[in-house]
C-alpha positions as a Markdown table, in Angstrom:
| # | Residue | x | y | z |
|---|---|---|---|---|
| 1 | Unk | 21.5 | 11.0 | -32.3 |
| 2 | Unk | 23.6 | 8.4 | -30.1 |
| 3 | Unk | 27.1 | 7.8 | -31.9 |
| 4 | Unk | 27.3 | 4.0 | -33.0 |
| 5 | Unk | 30.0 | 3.1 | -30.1 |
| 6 | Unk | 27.1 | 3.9 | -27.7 |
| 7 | Unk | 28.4 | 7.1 | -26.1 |
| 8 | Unk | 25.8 | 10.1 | -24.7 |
| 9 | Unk | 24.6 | 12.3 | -27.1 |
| 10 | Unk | 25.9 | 15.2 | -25.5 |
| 11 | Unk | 30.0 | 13.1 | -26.4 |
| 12 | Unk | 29.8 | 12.2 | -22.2 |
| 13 | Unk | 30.2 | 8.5 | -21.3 |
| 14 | Unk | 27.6 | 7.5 | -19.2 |
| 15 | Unk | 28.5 | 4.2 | -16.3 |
| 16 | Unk | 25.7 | 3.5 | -14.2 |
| 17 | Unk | 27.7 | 2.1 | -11.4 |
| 18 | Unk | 29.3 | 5.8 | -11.5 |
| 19 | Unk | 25.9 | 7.8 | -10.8 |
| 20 | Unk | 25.8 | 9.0 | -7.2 |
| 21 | Unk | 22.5 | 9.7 | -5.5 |
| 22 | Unk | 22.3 | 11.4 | -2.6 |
| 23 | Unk | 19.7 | 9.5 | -0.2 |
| 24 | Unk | 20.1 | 11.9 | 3.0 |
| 25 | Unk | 19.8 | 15.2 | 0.8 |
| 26 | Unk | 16.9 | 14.1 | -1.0 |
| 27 | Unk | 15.1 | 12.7 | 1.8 |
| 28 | Unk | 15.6 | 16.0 | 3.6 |
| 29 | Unk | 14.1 | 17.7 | 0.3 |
| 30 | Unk | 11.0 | 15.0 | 0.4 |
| 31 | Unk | 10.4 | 16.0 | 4.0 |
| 32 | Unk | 10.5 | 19.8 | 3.1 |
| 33 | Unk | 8.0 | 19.0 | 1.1 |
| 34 | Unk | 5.6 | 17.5 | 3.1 |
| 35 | Unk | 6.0 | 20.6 | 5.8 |
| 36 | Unk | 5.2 | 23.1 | 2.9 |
| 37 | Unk | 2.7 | 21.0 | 0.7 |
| 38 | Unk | 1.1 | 18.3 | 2.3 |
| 39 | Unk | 0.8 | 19.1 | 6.3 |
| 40 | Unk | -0.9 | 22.3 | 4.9 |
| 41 | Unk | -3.6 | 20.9 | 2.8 |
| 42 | Unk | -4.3 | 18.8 | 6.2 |
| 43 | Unk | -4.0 | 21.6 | 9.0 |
| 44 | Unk | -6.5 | 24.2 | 6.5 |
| 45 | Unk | -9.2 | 21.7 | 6.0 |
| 46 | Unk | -11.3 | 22.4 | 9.5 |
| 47 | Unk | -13.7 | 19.0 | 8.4 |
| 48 | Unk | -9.9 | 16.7 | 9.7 |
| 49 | Unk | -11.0 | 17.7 | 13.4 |
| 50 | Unk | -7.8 | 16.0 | 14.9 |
| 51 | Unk | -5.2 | 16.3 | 11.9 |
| 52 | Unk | -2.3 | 17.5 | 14.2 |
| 53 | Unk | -2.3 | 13.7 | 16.0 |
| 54 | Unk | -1.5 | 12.3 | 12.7 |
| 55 | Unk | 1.1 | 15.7 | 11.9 |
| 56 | Unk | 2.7 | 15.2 | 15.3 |
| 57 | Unk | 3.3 | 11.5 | 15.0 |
| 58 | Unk | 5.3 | 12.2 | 11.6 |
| 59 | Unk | 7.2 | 15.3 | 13.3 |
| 60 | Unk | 8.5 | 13.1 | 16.0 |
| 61 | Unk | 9.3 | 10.4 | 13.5 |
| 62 | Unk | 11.4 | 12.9 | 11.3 |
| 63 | Unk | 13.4 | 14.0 | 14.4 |
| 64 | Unk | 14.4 | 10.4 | 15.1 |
| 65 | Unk | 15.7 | 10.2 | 11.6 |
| 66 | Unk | 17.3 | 13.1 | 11.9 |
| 67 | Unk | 19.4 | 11.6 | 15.0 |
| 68 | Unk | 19.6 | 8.5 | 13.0 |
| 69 | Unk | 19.5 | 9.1 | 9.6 |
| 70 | Unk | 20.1 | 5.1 | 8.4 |
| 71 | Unk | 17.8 | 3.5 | 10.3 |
| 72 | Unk | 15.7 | 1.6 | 8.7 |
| 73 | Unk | 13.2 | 1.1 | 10.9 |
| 74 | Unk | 12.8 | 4.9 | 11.0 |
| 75 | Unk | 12.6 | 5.2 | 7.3 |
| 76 | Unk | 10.1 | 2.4 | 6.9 |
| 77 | Unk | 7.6 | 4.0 | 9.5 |
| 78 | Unk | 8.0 | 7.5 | 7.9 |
| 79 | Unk | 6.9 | 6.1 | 4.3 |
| 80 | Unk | 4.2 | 4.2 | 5.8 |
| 81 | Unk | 2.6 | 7.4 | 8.1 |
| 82 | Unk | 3.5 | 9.7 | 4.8 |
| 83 | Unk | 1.2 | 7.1 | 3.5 |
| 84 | Unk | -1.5 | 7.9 | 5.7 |
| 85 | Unk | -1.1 | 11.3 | 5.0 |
| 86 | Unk | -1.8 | 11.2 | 1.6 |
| 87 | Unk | -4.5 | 8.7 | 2.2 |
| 88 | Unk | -5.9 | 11.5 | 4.5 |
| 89 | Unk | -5.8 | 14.1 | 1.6 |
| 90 | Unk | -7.4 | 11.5 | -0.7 |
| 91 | Unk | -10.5 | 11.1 | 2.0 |
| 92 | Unk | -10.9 | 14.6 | 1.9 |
| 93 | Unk | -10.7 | 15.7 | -1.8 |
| 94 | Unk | -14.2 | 12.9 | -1.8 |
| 95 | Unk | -15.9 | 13.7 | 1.2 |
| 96 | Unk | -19.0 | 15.8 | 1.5 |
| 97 | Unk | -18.6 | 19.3 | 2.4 |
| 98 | Unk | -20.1 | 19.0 | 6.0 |
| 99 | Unk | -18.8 | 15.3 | 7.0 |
| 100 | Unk | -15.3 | 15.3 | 9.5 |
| 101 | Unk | -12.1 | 13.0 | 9.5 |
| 102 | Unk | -11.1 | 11.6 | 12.6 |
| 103 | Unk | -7.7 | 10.1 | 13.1 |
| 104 | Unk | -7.6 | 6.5 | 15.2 |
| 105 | Unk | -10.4 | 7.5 | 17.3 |
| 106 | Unk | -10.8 | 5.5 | 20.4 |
| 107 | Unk | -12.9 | 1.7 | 19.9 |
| 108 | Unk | -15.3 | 1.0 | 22.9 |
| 109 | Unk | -14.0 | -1.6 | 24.4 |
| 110 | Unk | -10.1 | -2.2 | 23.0 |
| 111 | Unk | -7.3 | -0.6 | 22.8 |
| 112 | Unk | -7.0 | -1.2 | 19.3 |
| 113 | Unk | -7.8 | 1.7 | 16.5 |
| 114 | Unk | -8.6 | 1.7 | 12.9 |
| 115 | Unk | -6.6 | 4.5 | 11.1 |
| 116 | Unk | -9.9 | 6.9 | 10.1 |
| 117 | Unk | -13.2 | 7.8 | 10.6 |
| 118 | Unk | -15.2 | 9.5 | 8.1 |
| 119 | Unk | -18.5 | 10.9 | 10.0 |
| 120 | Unk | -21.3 | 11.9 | 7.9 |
| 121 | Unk | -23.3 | 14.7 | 9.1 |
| 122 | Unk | -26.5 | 12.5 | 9.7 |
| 123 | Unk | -23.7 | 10.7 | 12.0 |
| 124 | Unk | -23.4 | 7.7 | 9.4 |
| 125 | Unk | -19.7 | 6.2 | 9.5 |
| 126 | Unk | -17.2 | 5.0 | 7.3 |
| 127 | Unk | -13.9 | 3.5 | 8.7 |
| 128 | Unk | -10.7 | 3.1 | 6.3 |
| 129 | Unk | -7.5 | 1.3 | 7.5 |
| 130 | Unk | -4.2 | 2.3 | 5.8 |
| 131 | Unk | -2.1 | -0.7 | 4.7 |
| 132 | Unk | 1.5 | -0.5 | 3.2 |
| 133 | Unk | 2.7 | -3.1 | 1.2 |
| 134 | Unk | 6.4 | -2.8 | 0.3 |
| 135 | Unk | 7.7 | -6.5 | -0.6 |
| 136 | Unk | 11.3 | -6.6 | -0.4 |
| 137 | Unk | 13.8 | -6.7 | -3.7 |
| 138 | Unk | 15.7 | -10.3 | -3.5 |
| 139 | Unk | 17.0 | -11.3 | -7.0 |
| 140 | Unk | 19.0 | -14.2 | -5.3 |
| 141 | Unk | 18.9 | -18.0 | -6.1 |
| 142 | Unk | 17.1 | -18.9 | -3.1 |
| 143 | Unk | 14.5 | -16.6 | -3.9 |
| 144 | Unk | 14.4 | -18.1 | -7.8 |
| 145 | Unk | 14.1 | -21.7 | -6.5 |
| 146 | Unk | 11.2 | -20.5 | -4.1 |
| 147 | Unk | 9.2 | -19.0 | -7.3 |
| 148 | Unk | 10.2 | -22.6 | -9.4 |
| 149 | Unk | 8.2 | -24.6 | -6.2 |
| 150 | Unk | 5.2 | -22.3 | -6.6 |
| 151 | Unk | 5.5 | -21.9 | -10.2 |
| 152 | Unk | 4.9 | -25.9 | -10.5 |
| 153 | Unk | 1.7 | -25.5 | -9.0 |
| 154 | Unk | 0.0 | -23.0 | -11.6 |
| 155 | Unk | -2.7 | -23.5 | -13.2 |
| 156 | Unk | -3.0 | -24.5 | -16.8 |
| 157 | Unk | -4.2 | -21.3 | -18.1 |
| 158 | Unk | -2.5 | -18.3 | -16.0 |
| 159 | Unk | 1.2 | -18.2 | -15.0 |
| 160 | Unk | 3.7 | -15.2 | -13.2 |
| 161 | Unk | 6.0 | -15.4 | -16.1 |
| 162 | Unk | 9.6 | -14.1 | -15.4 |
| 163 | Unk | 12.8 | -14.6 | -17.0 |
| 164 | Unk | 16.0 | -14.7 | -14.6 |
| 165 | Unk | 18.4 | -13.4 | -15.7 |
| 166 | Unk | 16.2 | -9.9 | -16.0 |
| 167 | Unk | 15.8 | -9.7 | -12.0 |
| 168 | Unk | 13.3 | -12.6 | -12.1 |
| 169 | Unk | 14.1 | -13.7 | -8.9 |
| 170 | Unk | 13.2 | -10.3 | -7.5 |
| 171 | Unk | 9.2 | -9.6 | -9.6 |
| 172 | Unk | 8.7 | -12.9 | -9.1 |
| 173 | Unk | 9.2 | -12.6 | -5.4 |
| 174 | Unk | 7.7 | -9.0 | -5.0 |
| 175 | Unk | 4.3 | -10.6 | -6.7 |
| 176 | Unk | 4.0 | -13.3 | -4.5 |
| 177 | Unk | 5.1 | -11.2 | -1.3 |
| 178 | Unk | 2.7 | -8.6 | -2.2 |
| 179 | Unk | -0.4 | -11.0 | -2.8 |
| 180 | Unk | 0.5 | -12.9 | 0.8 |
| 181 | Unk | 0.5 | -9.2 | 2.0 |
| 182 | Unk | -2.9 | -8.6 | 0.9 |
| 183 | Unk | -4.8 | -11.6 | 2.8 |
| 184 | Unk | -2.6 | -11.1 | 6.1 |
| 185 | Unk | -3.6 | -7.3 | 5.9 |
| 186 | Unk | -7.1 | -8.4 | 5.0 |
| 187 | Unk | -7.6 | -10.7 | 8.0 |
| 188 | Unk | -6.2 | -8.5 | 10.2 |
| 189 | Unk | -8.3 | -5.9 | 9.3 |
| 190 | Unk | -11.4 | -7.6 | 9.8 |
| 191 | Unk | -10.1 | -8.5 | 13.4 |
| 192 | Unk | -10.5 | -4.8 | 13.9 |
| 193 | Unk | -13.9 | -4.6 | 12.2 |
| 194 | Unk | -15.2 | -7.0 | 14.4 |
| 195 | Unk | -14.4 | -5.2 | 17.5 |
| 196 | Unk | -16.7 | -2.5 | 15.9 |
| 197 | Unk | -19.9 | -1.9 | 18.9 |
| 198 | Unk | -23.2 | -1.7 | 17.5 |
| 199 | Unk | -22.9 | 2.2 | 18.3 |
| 200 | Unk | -19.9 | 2.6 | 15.9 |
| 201 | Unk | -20.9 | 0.5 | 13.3 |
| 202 | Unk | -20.4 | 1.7 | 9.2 |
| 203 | Unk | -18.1 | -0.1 | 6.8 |
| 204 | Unk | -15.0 | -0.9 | 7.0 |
| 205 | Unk | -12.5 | -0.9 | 4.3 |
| 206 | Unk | -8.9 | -1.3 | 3.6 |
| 207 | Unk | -6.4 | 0.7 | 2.1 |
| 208 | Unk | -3.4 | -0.6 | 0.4 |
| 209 | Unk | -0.5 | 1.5 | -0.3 |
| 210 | Unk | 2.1 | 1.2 | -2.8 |
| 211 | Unk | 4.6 | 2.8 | -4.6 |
| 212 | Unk | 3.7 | 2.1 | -8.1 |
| 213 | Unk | 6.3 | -0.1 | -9.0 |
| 214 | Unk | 7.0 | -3.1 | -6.8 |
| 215 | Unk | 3.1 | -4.1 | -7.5 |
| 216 | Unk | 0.0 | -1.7 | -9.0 |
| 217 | Unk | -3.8 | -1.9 | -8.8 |
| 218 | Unk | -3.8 | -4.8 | -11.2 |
| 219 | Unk | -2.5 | -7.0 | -9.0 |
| 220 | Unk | -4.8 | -5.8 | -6.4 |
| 221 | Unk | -8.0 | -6.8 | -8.4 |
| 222 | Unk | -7.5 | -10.7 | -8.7 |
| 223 | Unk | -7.4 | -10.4 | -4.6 |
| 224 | Unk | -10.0 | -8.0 | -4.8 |
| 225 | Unk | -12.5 | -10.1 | -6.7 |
| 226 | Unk | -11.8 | -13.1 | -4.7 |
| 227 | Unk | -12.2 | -11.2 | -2.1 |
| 228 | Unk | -15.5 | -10.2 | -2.7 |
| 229 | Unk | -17.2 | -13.6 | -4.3 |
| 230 | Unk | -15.2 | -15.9 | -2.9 |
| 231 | Unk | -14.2 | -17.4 | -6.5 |
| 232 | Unk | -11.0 | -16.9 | -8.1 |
| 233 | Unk | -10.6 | -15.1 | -11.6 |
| 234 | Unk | -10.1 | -17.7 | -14.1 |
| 235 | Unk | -6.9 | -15.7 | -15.1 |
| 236 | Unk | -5.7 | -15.5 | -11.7 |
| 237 | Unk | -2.5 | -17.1 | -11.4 |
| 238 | Unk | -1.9 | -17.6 | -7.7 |
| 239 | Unk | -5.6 | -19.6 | -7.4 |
| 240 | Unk | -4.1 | -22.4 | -6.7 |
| 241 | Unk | -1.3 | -21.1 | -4.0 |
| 242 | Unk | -3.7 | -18.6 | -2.2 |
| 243 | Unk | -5.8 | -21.9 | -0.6 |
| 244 | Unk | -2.8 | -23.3 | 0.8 |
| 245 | Unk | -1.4 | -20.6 | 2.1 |
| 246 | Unk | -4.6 | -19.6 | 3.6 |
| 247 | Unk | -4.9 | -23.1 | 5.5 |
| 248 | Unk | -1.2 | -23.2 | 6.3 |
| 249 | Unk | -1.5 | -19.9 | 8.2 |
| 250 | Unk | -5.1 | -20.2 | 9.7 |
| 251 | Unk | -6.8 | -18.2 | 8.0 |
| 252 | Unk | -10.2 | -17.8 | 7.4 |
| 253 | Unk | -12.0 | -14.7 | 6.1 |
| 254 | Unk | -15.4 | -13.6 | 6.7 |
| 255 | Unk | -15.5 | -11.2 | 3.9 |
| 256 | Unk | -17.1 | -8.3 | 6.4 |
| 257 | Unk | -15.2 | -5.4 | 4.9 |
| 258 | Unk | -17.0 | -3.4 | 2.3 |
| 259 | Unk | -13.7 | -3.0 | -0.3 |
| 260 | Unk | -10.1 | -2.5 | -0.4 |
| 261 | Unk | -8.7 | 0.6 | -2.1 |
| 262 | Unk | -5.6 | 1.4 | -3.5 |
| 263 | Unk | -3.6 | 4.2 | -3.1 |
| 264 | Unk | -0.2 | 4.8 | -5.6 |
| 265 | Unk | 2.3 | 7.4 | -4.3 |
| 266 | Unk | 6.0 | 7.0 | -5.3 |
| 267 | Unk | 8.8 | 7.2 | -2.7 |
| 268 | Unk | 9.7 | 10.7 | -3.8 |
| 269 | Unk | 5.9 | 12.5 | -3.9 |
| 270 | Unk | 4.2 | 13.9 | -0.9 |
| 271 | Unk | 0.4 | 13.2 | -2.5 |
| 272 | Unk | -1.0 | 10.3 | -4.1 |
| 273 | Unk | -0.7 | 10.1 | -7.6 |
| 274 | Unk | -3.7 | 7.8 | -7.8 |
| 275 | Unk | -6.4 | 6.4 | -5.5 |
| 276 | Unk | -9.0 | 4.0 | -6.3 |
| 277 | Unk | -12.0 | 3.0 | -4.3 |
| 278 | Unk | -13.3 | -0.4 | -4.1 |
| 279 | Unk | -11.2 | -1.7 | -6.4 |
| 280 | Unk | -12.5 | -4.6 | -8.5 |
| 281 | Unk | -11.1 | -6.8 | -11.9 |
| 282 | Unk | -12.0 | -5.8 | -15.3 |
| 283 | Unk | -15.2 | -8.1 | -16.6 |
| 284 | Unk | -14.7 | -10.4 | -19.0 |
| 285 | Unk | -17.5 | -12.2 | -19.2 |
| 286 | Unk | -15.9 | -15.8 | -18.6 |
């Protein structure tokens, strides 16, 4: 047990601000990973026809991090196709034993690709694009004021409740970045479906990636279900910003894709930890 003037139990004084972690060693440990764990379980499954364009794209990515081993940008595209990986892996641990994966196959008629094919072997298909959604950690007083505006405007009966001074500046803002990230996802996606000809036709869903922490499937299903019926959850608290910010940036949805999915794999693990299809709210029965 702790002493009462709060030191370790082990008699060593613990300072946050004195932990070190090093970022370059463990990244190169993640990456080992996904050579000797993850790139396997794609390569030895014959039904991923074309898995070594999706393998390739990430070897090329790690060797410009290795030039550049801060750059963002670099780092940012490597958890995002690390993403699809997994997301590849998760396709194939469902699909039938004689149906084959295709990575961004070519679209009659665009250049434009949707991240997978899933080919049945009557030569039904089923198309899945893989969507990362990492809002960005701001626990600043801009970003407070901005939640105050929106929180004026919530309904009577379901609020985002936060406290700030326990980071609610910053899950305040990754909820609200994270549900404008699903509808710009979602209409861009169904840009892409429609460019689907009759020939290559199948549903179309989405994929949305996280991390697990800055937002989890249960702030995918109020979207979801919205989505899908086109009436908000009762519960729902952003029914009342999600109209406006629809009109303000144009959009209009035609509801053609046949689900969104999410997929949870933490920064650190090379396979998803969870991965839900067709995700949906729980029923109430308002």
């Amino acid at each position: 047990m702790a002493d009462d003037d709060g030191d370790h139990p082990d008699g060593v004084d613990l300072d946050p601000a004195t932990i070190m972690i090093d970022w370059p060693a463990s990244r190169t440990e993640w990456i080992d990973r996904i050579e000797a764990q993850l790139i396997p379980r794609l390569v030895d499954d014959q039904r991923f026809v074309n898995a070594d364009a999706l393998i390739g794209k990430v070897r090329r990515l790690v060797a410009l991090l290795g030039t550049a081993p801060e750059n963002r940008d670099y780092i940012r595209a490597l958890i995002e196709d690390v993403n699809e990986m997994a997301t590849a892996a998760a396709l194939l641990d469902r699909m039938e034993a004689q149906a084959t994966l295709h990575y961004e196959p070519p679209l009659a008629g665009t250049k434009k690709r949707i991240d997978f094919l899933v080919r049945s072997d009557d030569g039904r298909r089923a198309w899945f694009e893989v969507k990362s959604i990492r809002p960005s950690w701001d626990d600043g007083d801009a970003s407070w004021q901005r939640f105050e505006r929106l929180a004026a405007d919530f309904p009577g009966n379901a609020k985002l409740i936060v406290q700030r001074e326990f980071a609610g500046a910053a899950l305040a803002g990754q909820a609200v970045k994270a549900r404008w990230g699903f509808l710009g996802r979602t209409a861009d996606v169904e840009q892409r479906a429609a460019l689907l000809q009759p020939e290559d036709h199948g549903p179309v869903r989405l994929v949305l990636c996280s991390n697990g922490f800055d937002w989890t499937e249960s702030d995918l299903e109020d979207f979801a279900d919205f989505y899908r019926t086109g009436v908000f959850r009762p519960d729902d608290w952003s029914r009342n910003a999600i109209p406006l910010y629809l009109e303000e940036n144009r959009i209009a949805f035609t509801r053609s894709l046949a689900g969104l999915c999410y997929l949870q794999r933490s920064y650190d693990a090379v396979f998803a930890s969870h991965f839900s299809f067709d995700v949906s709210g729980p029923d109430f029965n308002w």
